[in-house]
Each structure stands twice: as structure tokens, then as C-alpha cells.
N, C-alpha and C positions, 0 to 999 in steps of 0.2 A: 398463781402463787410465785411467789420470788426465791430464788436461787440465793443458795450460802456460799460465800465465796468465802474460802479459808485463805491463810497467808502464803498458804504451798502453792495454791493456786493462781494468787496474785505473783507470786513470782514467777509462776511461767507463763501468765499472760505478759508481765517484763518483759522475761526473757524473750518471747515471739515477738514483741511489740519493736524490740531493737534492736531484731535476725540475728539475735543471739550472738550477738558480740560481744557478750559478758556470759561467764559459767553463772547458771542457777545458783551457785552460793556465794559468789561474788554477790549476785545481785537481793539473796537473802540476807549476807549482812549489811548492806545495806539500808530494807527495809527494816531489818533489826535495830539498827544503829538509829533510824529514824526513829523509830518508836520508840527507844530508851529516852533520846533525847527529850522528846514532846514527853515523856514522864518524870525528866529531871526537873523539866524547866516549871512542870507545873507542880512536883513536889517542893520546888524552892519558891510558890505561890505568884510565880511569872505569867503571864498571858503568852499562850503560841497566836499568831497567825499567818494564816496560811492562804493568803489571799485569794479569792473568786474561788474558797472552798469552804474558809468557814473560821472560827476565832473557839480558840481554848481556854476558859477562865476558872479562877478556883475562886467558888464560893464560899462563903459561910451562912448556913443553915442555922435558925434561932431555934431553939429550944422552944416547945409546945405540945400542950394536952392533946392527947389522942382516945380514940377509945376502943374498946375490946370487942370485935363484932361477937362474939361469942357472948360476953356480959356488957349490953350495952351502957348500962347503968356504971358500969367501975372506968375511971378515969388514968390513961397509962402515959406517964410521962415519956415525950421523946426527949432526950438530950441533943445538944446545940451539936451542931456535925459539919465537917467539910464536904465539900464534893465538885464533883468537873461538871459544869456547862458548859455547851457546846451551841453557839452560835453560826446557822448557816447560811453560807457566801450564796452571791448570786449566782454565779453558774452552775453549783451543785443544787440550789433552790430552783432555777430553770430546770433543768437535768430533770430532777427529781418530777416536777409537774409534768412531763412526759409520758412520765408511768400511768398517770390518771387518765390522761385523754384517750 
């Protein structure tokens, strides 16, 4: 089973990764600053990409019947929705098929 890796955690694998010539909180605003950004850009309905990692796009979801597993018979409207798609790069798609072999 696979390992959670928090953002605390990801900053002190940073931090090790670059003998810590940056304080842990330097290097968490940082990845903070990262992450607002990739949520501005896609709150202002921008594509991020982030090349040989993977592309951030905001879509739009069409409205459509659904139905009630509880009463399969009644019919529950979804309404039309936004949401992030996340399209993955090649070397995290490499990466990732590692896992399986």
C-alpha cells in the first residue's frame, strides 16, 4: 500500500534534497506560494502546465439525470458544475507505471 505524503513532509524532503540551504519555511512558502498560484490561475479559468508532469484545465460539466440508488425509479437532476482536470505528463506517467511492475 502506498504512503501519504503531507506537505510538511514534502518540505523536508526539499529541504534534504537541497542540504538544506533553505530554512523549512522558506521552503514552505514557497510550495505555498506554488499552490495559490496554480489556484489563481485556474480560478481565473487558465490552463497551468507543468511540463513532463502533467496540465491543469478547468472544465465544464453539463448538467444531467442521475439516479437515486436508494430509489432507483426517481430521477435526480445534477446541475451543470465546474471542475479541475488534471492531465498526466510523461515522466510522471513513466514514474507512475513503476509502481505496477
Amino acid at each position: 500500500m502506498a504512503n501519504t505524503i503531507t506537505k510538511r513532509e514534502l518540505v523536508n524532503k526539499v529541504c534534504a534534497e537541497l542540504g538544506n540551504s533553505f530554512t523549512q519555511n522558506q521552503v514552505l512558502d514557497v510550495i505555498q506560494k506554488t499552490i495559490d498560484t496554480i489556484t489563481e490561475a485556474l480560478g481565473n479559468g487558465d490552463r497551468v502546465v507543468l511540463r513532463n508532469f502533467g496540465t491543469f484545465t478547468v472544465k465544464e460539466v453539463k448538467a444531467k439525470v442521475g439516479r437515486n440508488p436508494k430509489e432507483p425509479t426517481k430521477n435526480v437532476p445534477i446541475p451543470p458544475r465546474t471542475v479541475v482536470k488534471f492531465k498526466v505528463g510523461k515522466n510522471l506517467k513513466d514514474s507512475a507505471a513503476k509502481v505496477s511492475d
